[in-house]
N, C-alpha and C positions, 0 to 999 in steps of 0.2 A: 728468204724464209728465216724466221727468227731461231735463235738459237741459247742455249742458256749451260752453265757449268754449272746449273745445280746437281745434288745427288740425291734421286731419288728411291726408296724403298719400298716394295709394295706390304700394300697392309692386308696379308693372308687370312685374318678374322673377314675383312670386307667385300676384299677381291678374288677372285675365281672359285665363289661359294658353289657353281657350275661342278665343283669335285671335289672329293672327298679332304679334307681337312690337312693329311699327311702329303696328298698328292699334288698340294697347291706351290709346294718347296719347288719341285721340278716346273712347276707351268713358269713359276715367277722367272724361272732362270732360263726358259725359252724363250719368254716372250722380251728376257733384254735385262730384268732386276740383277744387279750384283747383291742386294741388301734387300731385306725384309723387317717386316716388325708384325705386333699381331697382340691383343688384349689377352687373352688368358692361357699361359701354356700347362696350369697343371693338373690339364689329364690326360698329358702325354709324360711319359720318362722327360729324362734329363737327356739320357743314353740315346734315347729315339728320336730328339730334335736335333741334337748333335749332328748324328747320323745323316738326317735330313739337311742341313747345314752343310756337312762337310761334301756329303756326296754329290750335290749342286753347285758347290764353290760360291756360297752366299756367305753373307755377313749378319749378323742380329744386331739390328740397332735399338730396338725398341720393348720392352715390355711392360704392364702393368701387373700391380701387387693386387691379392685375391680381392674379389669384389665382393662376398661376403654373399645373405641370402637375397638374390637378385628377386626370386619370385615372393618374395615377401617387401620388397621396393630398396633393399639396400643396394649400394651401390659404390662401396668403399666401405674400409674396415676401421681406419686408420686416425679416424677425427669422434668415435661412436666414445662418449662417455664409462666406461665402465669396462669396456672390450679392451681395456690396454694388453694384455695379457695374449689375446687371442689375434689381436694385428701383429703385437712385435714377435710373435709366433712364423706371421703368415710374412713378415719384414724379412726376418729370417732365411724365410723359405724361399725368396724372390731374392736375395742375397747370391742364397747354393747354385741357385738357377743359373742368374747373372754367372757366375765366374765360371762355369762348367761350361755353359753355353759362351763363354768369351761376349760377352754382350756386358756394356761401358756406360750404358745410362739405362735406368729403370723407373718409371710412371709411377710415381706411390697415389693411391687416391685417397682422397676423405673419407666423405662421407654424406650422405643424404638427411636431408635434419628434417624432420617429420612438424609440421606444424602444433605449433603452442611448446616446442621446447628452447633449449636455453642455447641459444648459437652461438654465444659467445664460449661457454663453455665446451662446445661441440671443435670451434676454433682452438681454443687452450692445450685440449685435447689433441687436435691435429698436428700442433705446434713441437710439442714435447715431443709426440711419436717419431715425426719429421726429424727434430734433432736426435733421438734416438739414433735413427737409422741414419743420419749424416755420417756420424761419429762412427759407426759399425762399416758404412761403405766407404768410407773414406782411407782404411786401411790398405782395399783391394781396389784401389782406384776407379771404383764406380762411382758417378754421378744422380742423383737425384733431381727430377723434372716434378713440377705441380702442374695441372692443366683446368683451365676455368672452364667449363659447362655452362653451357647458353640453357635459358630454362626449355625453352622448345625443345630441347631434346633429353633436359634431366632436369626437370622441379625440384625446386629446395636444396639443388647442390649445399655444399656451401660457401662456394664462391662459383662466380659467374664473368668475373671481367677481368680482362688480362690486368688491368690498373688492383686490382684486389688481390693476382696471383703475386703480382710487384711487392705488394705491400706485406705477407705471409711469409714469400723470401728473405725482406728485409728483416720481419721479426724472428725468423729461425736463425738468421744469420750465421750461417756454416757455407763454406767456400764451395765446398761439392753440390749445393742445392739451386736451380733454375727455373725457367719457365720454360716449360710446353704452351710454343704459341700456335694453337689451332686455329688457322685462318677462317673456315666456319664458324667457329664460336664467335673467334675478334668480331666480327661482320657483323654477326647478328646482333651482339651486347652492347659492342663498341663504336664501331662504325670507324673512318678515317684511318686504314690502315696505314698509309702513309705516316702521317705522324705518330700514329702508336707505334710503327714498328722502329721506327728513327729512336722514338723513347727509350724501347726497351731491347734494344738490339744486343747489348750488352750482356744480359741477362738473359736471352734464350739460348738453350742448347739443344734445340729440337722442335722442327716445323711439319703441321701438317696439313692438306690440305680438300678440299673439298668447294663445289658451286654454292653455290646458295642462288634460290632458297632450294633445290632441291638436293643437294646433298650427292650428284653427281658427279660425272668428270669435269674435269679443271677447265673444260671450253664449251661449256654453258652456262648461262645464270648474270648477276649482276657483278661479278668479280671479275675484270681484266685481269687474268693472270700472266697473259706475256706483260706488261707492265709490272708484278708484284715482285716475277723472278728477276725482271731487269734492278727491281730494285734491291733484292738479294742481294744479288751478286755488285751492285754498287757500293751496298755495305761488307761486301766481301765475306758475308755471310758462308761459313764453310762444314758446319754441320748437316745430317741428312733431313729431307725430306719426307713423311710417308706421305704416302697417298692412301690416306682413311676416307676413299668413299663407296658408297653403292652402284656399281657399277649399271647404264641405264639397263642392260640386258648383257649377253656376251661379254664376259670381260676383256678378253683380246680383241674384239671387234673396236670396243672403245676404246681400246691402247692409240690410237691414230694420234691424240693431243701428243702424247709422248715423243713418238718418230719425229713429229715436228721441231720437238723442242731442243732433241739429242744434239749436242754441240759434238 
């Protein structure tokens, strides 16, 4: 039976949506998570994730900065033209978050750029904010992650291929800023995980993962993932894991890939 020393996190936005939001802290920690991660925490306290953290003996690896008005198709705050003011607000606030909640890398997103405007400036915009917030995390040793979006799951990001997340890091250029390499997205965008991840192994500090095409557990679909972890850990890859996907039904029912994999 294959076995792997990855570390994986379960992602509480995705998995065990079976119960209520706060009560997902303790399933993760039954069902085997040391670590969690999860898209948006703030409408919960500081105080009350904590709590949830501490009292399960988890870790917070992951979070994202506010996503802005979702039902009006935004989708990041942080790349929008004219919002500088109200991202480095919300940069801030994912700051307080991070260091309260002891959590050492945080998801800043863009932005969604609406057809017929100017993406380059949508980019310029993202660029500045990002260094913004380098300079401001980098005091409290937090880490800063970019993560590309495949359009199948968010149109008009603005960026969509790990080779493009590559390229935004280089231009920010501050020590504390990475790639979120989301193995779904890669797949979809990119294709040849292998050599893309050899590329840019350097430069991630954070992997997540999911089947494709349906966005599943990690042992179905067209991604060999006892293969991807073997190649992890060839690159001695020591960052975590999440596990961002939709569970098929029962999230514990399809923890099974997991057991497998536990070195």
């Amino acid at each position: 039976m294959p076995t792997t020393r990855c570390k994986f996190a379960a992602n509480l936005t995705m998995m065990f949506k079976e119960l209520p939001f706060l009560a997902r802290f303790n399933a993760a920690a039954k069902a085997g998570f040391k670590a969690v991660e999860f898209l948006s925490p703030y409408e919960y306290s500081k105080e009350e994730l904590l709590h949830q953290l501490q009292k399960n003996n988890l870790k917070l690896v992951l979070f994202n900065s506010a996503m802005g008005d979702v039902t009006n198709g935004e989708w990041g705050l942080n790349g929008i033209p004219g919002r500088e003011k109200e991202a480095r607000e919300n940069i801030n606030l994912a700051l307080d978050y991070a260091i309260t909640l002891q959590c050492q890398t945080v998801h800043l997103m863009a932005a969604v750029v609406p057809p017929g405007e100017d993406r380059a400036l949508y980019q310029q915009t993202f660029i500045d904010n990002i260094r913004y917030a380098a300079d401001l995390y980098k005091k409290h040793n937090v880490s800063i992650v970019l993560e590309a979006l495949s359009p199948i799951v968010k149109p008009n990001y603005l960026f969509s291929s790990q080779f493009q997340t590559d390229e935004l890091v280089k231009l920010i250029n501050r020590p504390n800023v990475f790639i979120q390499f989301d193995v779904f997205h890669a797949q979809n965008v990119d294709g040849n995980l292998t050599r893309l991840f050899e590329q840019l192994k350097d430069k991630i500090r954070h992997i997540q993962i999911a089947s494709v095409p349906d966005r599943h557990e990690p042992d179905e679909g067209e991604i060999d993932y006892a293969y991807i972890f073997n190649l992890f850990e060839k690159y001695h890859y020591s960052y975590w894991i999440g596990c961002e996907y939709n569970p098929r039904s029962d999230t514990q029912e399809g923890l099974s890939w997991l057991q497998k994999y536990k070195h």
